[in-house]
N, C-alpha and C positions, 0 to 999 in steps of 0.2 A: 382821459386825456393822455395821449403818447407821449413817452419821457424821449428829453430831446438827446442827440446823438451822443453828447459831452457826458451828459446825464451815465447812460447803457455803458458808456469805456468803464468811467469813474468806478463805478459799480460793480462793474465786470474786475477790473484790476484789484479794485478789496474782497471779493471774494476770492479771486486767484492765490493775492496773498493772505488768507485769512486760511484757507484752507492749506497752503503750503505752511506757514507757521504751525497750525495743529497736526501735520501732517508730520515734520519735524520733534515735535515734541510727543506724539505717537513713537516714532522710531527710539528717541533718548531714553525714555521709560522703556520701552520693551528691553533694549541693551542692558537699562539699570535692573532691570527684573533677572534677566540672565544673569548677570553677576553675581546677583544675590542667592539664585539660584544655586549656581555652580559652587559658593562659597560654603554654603549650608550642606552642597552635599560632598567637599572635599571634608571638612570637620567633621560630617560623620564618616568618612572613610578615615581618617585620622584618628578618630578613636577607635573605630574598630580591626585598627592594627596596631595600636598601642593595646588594646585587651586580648590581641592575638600573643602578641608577643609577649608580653604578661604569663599567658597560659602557655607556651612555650617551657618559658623559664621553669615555671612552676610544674608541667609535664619533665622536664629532664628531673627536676628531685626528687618528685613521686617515681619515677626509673629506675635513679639510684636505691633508694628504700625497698622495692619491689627485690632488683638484682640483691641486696643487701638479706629479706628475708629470706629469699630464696637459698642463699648459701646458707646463712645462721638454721634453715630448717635442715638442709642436707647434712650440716654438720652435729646437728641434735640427733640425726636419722641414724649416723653412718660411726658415731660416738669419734669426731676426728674433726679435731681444728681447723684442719688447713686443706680437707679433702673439697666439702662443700664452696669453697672460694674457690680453688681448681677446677671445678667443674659447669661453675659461672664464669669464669674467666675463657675456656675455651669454649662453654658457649658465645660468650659474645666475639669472638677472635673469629668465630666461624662465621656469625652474621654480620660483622662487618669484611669479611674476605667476598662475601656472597655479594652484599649490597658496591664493594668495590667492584666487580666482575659484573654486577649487571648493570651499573653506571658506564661501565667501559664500552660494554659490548652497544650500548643506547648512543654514547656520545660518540662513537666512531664510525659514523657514518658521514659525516664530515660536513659543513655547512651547507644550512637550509637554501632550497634554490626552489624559486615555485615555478617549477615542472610545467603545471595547466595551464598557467598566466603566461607565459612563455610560449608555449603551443598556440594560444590561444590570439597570442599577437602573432604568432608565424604565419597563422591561419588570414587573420585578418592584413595581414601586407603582401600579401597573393593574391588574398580579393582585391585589393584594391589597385596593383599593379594590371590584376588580368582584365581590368576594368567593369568587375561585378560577375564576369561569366562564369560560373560553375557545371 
């Protein structure tokens, strides 16, 4: 027996919104999935520069101690107090003059401009003015 026209609307309209409601809470879960996503992986980028900078710290005192044996051995070497700290001191006077000079000569180029992207929209506002002809 054919269902009658009242019947097929009725029908038709709770599926419509039956599938729009799951359709709805499809999307709100997937957003909640992201979130939870993105938060789990900022916390582990948060600690993994909380244990960078950790090892930082702790690389500069291990530095100190290295620079520290280094003079105390030239000084045991050279039978002289104050020769071996002289001679760690202008070492490091030299590599930081070096590391100022090669900061310099990098950051004086003056701000970043992207050059291809640039072109690249030059390119494409000729095409498009010359109406595609090339």
């Amino acid at each position: 027996m054919p269902a009658e026209p009242g019947e097929t609307t009725d029908s038709l309209a709770a599926a419509v919104t039956e599938v729009s409601e799951k359709l709805g809470v499809l999307v709100r879960e997937e957003i909640e999935l992201a979130k939870v996503e993105m938060s789990t992986k900022l916390t582990s980028m948060a600690r993994g520069a909380a244990a960078a900078a950790v090892g930082a710290v702790l690389g500069v005192f291990a530095l100190i101690y290295v620079f520290l044996t280094i003079a105390w051995g030239i000084n045991q070497a050279a039978s002289s107090l104050w020769i071996g700290f002289a001679v760690v001191m202008v070492l490091l006077v030299a590599l930081t003059v070096g590391s100022f000079l090669f900061a310099w000569r990098k950051l004086r180029v003056g701000a970043p401009t992207p050059k291809l992207a640039i072109d690249e929209a030059k390119r494409i506002t000729a095409t498009v003015k010359s109406g595609g002809e090339e």
